[in-house]
N, C-alpha and C positions, 0 to 999 in steps of 0.2 A: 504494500500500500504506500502512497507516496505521500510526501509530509503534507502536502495542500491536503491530500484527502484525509489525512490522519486527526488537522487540525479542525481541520470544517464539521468531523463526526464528537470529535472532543466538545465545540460549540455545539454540536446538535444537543450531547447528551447533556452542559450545562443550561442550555437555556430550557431544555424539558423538566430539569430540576425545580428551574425557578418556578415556571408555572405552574406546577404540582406542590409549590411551596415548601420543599426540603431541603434545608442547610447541608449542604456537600462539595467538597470536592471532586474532579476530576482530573487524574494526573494521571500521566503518560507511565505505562507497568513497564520497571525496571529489567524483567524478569521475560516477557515475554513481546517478540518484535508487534509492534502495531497494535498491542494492549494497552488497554485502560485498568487503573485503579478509582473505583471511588468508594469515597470516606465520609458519612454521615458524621453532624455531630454528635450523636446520639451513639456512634463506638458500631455502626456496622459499617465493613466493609466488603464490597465486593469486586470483583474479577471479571472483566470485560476483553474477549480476543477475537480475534477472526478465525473463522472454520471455512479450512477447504469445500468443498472450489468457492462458496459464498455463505454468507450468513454469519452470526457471532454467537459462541460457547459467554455461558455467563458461571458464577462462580460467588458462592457466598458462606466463607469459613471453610471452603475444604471443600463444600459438596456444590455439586454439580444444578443449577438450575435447568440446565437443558440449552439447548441448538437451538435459535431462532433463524428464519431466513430473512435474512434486511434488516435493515432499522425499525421499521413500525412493527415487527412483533418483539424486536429487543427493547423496545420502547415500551409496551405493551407488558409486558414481563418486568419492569422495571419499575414502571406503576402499580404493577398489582401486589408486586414487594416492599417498596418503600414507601407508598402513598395509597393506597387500599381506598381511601375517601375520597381522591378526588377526583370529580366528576370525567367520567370517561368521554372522552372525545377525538377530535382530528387534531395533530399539532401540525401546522403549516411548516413543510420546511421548506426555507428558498432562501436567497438571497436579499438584502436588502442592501439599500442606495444608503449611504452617508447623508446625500444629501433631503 
């Protein structure tokens, strides 16, 4: 994965934080190439990678969340674990202008 793509899914996954209301981080996994760690402040952490040939392996303490394919069911999977309450819906991904 290339770092434009790496940083743009990093943004995907903090601004879905925001709108789902959860205090976290998202930082680049040490550990694994084109993986995400994120860090609740509430002490969970979980493991975000890419799976061959597409889709992302998610990881929460050791055990396995499961294989999503794309972003909107790892989104989807990420809501139903750190944010259970909040209203399910479409999150717009795109681009936005500065200006």
């Amino acid at each position: 994965m290339s770092s434009h793509k790496t940083a743009r899914v990093a943004r995907v996954l903090s601004g879905a934080l925001r709108v789902w209301r959860v205090s976290a981080t998202v930082e680049r996994d040490p550990d694994r190439p084109d993986g995400f760690v994120l860090s609740t402040q509430s002490g969970i952490r979980m493991q975000i990678a890419p799976a061959a040939p597409h889709g992302w392996c998610v990881w929460r303490e050791g055990r396995s969340l499961g294989t999503h394919n794309g972003l909107p069911g790892l989104l989807r999977s990420l809501r139903q674990e750190l944010a259970p309450e909040a209203a399910a819906g479409r999150l717009v991904i795109g681009s936005q202008s500065l200006i």
